[in-house]
VOBAVO-386284 format. One record per residue: z, x, y of N, C-alpha, C in turn; residue in one letter. Coordinates in pm, 1 decimal. Atoms other than C-alpha are relative to their C-alpha. Last residue first. Example, Ala and Ser with C-alpha at 12.3 -4.5 7.8 and 13.67 -1.06 7.14 Angstrom:
n.Z n.X n.Y ca.Z ca.X ca.Y c.Z c.X c.Y aa
-6.0 -82.0 -119.0 714.0 1367.0 -106.0 73.0 -77.0 109.0 S .
0.0 89.0 -119.0 780.0 1230.0 -450.0 0.0 90.0 120.0 A .
***
This chain:
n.Z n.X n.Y ca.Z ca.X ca.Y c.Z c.X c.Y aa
-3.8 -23.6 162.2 6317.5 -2045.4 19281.1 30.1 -161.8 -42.6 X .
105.4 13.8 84.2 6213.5 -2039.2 19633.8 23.7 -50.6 -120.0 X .
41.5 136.9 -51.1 6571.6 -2126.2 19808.8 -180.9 -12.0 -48.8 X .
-41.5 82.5 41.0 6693.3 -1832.9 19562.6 -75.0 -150.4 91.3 X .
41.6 -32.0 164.9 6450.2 -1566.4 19687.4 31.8 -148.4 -96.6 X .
158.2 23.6 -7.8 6552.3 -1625.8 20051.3 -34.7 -80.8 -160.2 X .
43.8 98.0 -50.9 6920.7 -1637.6 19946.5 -102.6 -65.1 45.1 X .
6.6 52.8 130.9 6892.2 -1303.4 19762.3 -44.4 -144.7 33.3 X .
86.8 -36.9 130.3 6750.0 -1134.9 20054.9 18.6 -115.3 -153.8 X .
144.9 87.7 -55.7 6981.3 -1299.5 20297.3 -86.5 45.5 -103.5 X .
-7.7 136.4 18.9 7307.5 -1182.8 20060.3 -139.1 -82.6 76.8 X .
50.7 69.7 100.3 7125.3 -833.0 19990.5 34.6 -159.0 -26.5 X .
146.0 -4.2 7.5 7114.0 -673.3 20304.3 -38.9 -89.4 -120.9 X .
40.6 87.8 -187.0 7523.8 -760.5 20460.0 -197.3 -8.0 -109.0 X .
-23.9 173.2 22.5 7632.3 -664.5 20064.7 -56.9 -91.8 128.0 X .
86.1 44.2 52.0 7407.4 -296.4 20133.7 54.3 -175.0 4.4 X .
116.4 69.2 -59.2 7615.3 -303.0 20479.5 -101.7 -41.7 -92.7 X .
70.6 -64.0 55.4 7974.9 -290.8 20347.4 -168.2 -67.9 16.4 X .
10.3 -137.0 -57.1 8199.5 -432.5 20556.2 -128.5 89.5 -48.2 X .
-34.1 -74.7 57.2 8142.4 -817.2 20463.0 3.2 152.9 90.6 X .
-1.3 -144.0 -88.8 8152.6 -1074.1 20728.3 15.4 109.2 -55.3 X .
-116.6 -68.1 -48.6 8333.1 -1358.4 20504.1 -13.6 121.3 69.1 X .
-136.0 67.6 -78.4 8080.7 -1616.1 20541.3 82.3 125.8 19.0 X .
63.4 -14.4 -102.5 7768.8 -1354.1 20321.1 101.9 -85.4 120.1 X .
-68.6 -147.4 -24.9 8066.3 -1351.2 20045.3 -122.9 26.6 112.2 X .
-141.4 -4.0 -41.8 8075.5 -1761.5 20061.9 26.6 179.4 72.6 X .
-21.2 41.9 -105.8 7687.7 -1779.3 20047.2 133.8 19.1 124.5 X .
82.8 -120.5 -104.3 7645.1 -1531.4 19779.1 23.9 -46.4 167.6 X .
-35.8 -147.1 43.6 7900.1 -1750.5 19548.7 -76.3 91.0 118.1 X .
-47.9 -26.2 -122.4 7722.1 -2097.0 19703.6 142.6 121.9 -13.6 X .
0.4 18.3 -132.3 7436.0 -1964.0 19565.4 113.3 -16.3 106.9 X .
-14.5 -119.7 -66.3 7530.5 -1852.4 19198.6 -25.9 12.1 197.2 X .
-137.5 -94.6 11.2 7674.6 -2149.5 19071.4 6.6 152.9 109.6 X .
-119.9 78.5 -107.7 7409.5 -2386.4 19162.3 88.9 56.5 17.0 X .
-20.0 14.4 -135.2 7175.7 -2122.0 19068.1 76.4 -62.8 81.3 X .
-93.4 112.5 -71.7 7233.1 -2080.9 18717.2 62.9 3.5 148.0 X .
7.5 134.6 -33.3 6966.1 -1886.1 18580.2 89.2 -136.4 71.3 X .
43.9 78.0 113.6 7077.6 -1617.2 18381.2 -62.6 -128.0 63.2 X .
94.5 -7.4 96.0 7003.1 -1417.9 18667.0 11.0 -40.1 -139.2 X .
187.8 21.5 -45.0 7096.7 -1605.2 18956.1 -45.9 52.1 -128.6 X .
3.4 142.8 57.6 7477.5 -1642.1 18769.8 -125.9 2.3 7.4 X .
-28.8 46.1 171.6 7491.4 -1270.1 18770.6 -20.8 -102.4 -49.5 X .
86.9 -28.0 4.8 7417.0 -1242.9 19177.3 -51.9 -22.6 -239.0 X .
70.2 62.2 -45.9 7712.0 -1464.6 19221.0 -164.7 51.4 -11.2 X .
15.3 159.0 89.2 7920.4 -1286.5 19023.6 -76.0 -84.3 8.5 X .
78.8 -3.5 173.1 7786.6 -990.1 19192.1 -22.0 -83.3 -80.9 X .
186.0 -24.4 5.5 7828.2 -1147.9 19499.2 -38.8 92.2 -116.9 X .
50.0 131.6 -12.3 8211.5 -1218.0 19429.2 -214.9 -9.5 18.5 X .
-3.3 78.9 161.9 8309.4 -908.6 19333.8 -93.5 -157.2 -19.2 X .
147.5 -107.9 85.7 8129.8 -727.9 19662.9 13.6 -31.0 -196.2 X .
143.0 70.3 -26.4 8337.3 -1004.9 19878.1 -99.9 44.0 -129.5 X .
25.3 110.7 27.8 8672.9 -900.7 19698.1 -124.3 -76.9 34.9 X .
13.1 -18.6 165.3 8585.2 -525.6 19684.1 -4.4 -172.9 -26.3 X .
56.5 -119.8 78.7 8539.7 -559.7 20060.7 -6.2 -13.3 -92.7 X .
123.9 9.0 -83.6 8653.7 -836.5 20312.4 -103.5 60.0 -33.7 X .
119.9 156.1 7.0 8919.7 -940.3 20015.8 -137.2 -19.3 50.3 X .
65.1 19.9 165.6 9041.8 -583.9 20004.3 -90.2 -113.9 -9.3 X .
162.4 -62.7 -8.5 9075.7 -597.7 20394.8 -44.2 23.7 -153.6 X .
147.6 44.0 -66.6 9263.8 -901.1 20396.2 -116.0 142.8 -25.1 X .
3.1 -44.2 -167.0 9507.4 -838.5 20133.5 -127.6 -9.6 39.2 X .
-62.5 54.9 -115.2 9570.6 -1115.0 19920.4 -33.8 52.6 116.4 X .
84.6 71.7 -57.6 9310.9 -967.7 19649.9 50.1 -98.8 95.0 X .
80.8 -28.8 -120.4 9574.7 -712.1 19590.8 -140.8 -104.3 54.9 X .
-44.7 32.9 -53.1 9787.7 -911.4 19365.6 -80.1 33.5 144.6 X .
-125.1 113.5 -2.9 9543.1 -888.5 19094.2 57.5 -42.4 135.8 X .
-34.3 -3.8 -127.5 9314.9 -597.4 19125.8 105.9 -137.1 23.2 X .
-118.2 -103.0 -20.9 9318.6 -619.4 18712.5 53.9 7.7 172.9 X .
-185.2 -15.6 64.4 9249.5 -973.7 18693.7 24.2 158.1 78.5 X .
-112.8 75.2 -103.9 8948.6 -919.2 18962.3 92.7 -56.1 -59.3 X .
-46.2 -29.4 -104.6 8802.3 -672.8 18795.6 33.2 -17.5 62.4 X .
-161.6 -96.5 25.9 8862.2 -814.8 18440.4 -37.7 60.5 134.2 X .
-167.7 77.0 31.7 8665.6 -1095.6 18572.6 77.6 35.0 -19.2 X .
-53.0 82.7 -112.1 8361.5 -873.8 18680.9 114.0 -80.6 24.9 X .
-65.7 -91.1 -69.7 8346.0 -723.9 18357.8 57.4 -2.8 155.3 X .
-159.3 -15.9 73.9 8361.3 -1026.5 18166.1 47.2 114.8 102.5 X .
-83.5 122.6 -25.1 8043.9 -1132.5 18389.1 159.2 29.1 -34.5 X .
-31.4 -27.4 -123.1 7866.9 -820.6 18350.6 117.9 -65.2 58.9 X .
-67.7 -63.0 -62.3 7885.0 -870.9 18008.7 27.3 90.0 158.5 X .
-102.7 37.6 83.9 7764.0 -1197.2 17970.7 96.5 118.2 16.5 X .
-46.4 63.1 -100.6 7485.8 -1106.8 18232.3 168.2 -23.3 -44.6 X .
-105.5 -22.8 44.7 7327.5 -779.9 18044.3 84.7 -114.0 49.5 X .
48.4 125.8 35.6 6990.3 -785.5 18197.5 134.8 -47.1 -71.9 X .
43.8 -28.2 118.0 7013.2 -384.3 18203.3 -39.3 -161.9 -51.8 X .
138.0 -30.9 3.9 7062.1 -423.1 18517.8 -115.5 45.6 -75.4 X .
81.3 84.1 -65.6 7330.4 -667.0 18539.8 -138.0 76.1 -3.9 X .
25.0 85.9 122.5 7514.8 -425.8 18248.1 -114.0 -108.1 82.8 X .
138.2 -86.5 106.4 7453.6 -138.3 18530.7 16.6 -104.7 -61.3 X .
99.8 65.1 -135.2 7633.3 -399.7 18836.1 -103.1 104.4 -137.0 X .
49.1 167.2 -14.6 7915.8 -496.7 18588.4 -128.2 21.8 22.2 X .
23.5 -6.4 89.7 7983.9 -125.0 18491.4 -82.2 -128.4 5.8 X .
101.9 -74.9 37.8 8024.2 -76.7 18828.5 -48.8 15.0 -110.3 X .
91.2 40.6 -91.9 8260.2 -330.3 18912.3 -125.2 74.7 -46.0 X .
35.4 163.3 88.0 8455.3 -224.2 18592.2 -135.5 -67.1 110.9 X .
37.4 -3.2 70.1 8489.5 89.4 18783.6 -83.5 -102.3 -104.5 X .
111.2 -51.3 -43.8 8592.8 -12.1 19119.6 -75.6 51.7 -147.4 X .
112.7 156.3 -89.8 8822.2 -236.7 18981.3 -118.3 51.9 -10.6 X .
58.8 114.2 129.4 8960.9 56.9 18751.6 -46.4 -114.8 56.7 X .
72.0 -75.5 64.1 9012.7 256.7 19087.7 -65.3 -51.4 -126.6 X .
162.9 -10.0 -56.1 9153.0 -22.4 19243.5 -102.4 113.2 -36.4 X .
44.6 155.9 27.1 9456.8 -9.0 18983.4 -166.5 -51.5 40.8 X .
78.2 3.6 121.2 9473.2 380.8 18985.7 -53.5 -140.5 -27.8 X .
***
């Protein structure tokens, strides 16, 4: 049930981001990685939910604006070889975008 409320909160994060919402994307993103807590030790959580937390966060900072924050965030979870192929499509994408902006 723990990663189940990750995965939730995660998803609440990624609609409040698209609603423009950053503040609470942000909280929600933080309580998803309090609640997953101990589990962000294990490797394949970390290669997964922990990459796909982290590039939100990182995609969250781009849109209020705060690129220093949010780059090397996208950078780190594009490093760790994610599993999941949209996070493989959207860290070069964003990174383009960002070295314009």
């Amino acid at each position: 049930q723990t990663l189940r409320r990750a995965h939730l909160l995660r998803a609440r994060a990624a609609a409040y981001l698209q609603k423009g919402n950053t503040a609470k994307a942000l909280a929600d993103i933080e309580e998803a990685a309090a609640v997953a807590g101990a589990m962000a030790q294990d490797p394949f959580f970390a290669r997964s939910m922990g990459v796909s937390l982290n590039l939100l966060r990182g995609l969250a900072h781009a849109q209020a604006g705060e690129f220093t924050k949010a780059v090397p965030l996208v950078q780190a979870a594009m490093q760790a070889l994610p599993y999941a192929l949209q996070v493989q499509r959207v860290g070069p994408e964003f990174l383009e975008i960002a070295r314009d902006a």
